[in-house]
Backbone as numpy.savetxt, mean C-alpha at the origin, in Angstrom:
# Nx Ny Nz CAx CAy CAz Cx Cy Cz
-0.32 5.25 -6.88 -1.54 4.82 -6.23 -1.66 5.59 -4.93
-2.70 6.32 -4.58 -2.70 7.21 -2.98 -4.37 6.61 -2.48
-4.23 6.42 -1.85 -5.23 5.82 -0.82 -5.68 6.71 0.38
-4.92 8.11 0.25 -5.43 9.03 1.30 -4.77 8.82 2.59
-4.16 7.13 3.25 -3.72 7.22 4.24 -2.12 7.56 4.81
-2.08 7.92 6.06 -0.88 8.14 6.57 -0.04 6.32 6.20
0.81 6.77 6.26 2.07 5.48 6.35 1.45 4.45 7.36
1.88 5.39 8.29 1.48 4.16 9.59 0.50 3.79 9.30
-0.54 4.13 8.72 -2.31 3.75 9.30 -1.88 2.48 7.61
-1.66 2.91 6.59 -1.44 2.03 5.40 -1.02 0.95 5.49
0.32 1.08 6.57 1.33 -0.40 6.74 0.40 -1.00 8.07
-0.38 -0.69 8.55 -1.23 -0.92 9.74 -2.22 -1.69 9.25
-3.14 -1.15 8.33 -3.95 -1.84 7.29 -3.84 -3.15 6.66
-2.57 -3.16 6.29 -2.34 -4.13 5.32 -1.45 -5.25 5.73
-0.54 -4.57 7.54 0.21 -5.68 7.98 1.78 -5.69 7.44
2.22 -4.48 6.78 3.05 -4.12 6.34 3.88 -3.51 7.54
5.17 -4.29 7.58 6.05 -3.30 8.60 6.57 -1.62 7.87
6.18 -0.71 9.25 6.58 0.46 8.28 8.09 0.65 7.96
9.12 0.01 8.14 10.03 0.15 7.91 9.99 -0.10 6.34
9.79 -1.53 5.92 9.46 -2.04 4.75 8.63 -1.20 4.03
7.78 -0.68 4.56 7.04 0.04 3.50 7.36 1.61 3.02
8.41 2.12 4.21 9.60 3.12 3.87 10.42 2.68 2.90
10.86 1.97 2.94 12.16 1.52 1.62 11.60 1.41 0.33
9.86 1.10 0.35 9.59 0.94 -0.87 8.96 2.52 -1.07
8.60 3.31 -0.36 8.49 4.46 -1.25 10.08 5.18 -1.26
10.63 4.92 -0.43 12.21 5.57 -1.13 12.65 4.93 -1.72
12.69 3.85 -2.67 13.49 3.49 -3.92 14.39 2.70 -2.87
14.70 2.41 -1.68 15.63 1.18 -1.50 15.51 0.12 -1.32
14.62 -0.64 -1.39 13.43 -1.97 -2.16 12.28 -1.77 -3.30
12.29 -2.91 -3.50 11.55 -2.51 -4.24 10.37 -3.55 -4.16
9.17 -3.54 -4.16 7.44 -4.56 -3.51 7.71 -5.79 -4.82
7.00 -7.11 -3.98 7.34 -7.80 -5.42 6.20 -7.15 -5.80
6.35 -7.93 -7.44 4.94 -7.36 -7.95 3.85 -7.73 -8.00
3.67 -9.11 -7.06 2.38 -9.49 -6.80 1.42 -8.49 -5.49
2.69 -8.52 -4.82 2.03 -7.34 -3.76 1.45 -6.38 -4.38
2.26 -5.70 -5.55 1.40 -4.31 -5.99 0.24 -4.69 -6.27
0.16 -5.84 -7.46 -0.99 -6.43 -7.88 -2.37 -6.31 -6.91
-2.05 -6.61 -6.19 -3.45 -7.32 -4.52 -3.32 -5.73 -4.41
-2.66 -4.90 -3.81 -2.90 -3.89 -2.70 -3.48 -2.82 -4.03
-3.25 -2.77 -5.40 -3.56 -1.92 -6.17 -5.33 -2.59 -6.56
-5.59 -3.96 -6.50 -7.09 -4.43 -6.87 -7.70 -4.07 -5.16
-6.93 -4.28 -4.33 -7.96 -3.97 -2.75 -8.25 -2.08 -2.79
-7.15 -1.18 -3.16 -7.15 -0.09 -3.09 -8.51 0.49 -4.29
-8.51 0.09 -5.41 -9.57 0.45 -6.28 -11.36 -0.01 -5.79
-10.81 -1.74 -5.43 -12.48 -1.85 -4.85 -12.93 -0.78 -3.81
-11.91 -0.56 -2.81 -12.41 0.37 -1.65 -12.27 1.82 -2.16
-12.05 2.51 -3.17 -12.74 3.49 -3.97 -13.92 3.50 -4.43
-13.86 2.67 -5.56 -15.18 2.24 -6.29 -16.27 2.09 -5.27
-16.36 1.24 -4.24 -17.81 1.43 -2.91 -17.46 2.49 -2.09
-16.31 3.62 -2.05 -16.84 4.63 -1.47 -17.32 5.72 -2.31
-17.25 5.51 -3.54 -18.08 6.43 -4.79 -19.87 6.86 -4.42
């Protein structure tokens, strides 16, 4: 999923510490999967209305 933003501005967005959100793109956590769920349906609506 790419959303175009920097880390910081992503974990900034969403309220995500960037530490936490480092570990989950390096493989040393891993997001539950409800999180993916929400941030993957918020990431598509805000595609779809910038179409």
């Amino acid at each position: 999923m790419s959303t175009g933003l920097s880390q910081a501005k992503f974990a900034e967005l969403f309220k995500i510490p960037k530490g936490t959100l480092a570990h989950w793109e390096q493989g040393v956590r891993k997001p539950p999967e409800y999180v993916v769920f929400m941030l993957k349906i918020i990431v598509d609506l805000s595609n779809s209305l910038n179409e």
